[in-house]
N, C-alpha and C positions, 0 to 999 in steps of 0.2 A: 549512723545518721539518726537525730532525733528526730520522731515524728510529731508532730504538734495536731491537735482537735478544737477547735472553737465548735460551743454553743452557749446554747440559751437566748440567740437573737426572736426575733419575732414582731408582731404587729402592735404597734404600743400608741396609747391617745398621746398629744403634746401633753407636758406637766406628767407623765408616769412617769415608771421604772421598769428597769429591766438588770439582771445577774450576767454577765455573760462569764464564761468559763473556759481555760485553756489546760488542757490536758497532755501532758509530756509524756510520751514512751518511756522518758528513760527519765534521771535525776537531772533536773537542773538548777543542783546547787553550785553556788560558783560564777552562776551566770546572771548576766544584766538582762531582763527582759522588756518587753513592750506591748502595747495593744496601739493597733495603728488602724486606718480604714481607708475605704476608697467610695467614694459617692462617682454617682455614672457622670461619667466625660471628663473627670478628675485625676489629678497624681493620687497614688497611697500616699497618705500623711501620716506621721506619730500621734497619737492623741495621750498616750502616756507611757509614761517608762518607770520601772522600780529596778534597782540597783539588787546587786548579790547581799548587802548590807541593806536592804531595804528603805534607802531612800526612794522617794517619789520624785516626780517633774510631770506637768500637765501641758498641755496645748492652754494657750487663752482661752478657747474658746468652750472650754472646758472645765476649765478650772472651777472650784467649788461647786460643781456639781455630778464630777466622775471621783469616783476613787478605786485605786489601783492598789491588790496586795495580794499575797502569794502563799501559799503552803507547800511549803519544802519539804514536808512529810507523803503528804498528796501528790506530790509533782506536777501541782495544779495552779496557773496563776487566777484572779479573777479581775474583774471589772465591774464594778457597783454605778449604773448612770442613773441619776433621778432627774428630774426636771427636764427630761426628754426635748428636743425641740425638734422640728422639720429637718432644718439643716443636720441635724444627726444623723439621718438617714444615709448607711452606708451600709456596704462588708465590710462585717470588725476580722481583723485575722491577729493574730499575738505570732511575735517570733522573738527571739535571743541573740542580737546583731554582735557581733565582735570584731570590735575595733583593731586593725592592725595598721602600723605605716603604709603599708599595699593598699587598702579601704576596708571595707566594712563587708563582711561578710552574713550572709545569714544563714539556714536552716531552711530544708522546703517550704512554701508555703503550702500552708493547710488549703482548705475550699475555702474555708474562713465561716462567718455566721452573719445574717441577713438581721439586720434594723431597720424597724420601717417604721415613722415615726408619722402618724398621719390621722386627722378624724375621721 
């Protein structure tokens, strides 16, 4: 079982940035991964996903202003958000879902990392 690490969340003005970084025990090459969050009283959502092939896919809400990509030498995925807004305010957690006819499975989640996007 692969273990997953988020960080680099933190307390950030509207309009910053923040790196966030996910850290794999083991190789995950091969695999589709994500960075998803949950804001208090909310489902966890996707907020982005990059493919074994390195494609991307973004939430709307998100778009042009996260960017999702990976180092498969590092075993490390990351997450580049600029333009910060309120509504960001979540746990980011990243996991590697795999798709089967049965559903979707994942990998433990981590603790995840804390965004707090506030003046």
């Amino acid at each position: 079982q692969v273990q997953l690490v988020e960080s680099g969340g933190g307390l950030v003005q509207p309009g910053g940035s923040l790196r966030l970084s996910c850290a794999a025990s083991g190789s995950m090459f091969g695999f589709n991964m994500g960075w998803y969050r949950q804001a208090p009283g909310k489902e966890r959502e996707l907020v982005a996903s990059i493919t074994s092939g390195e494609r991307t896919s973004y939430a709307d809400s998100v778009k042009g202003r996260f960017t999702i990509y990976r180092d498969n030498i590092k075993n490390t995925m990351y997450l580049q958000m600029n333009s910060l807004k309120p509504e960001d305010t979540a746990v980011y957690y990243c996991n590697a879902p795999r798709v089967y006819p049965s559903g979707t499975y994942y990998f433990n989640w981590g603790q995840g990392t804390q965004v707090t996007v506030s003046s």
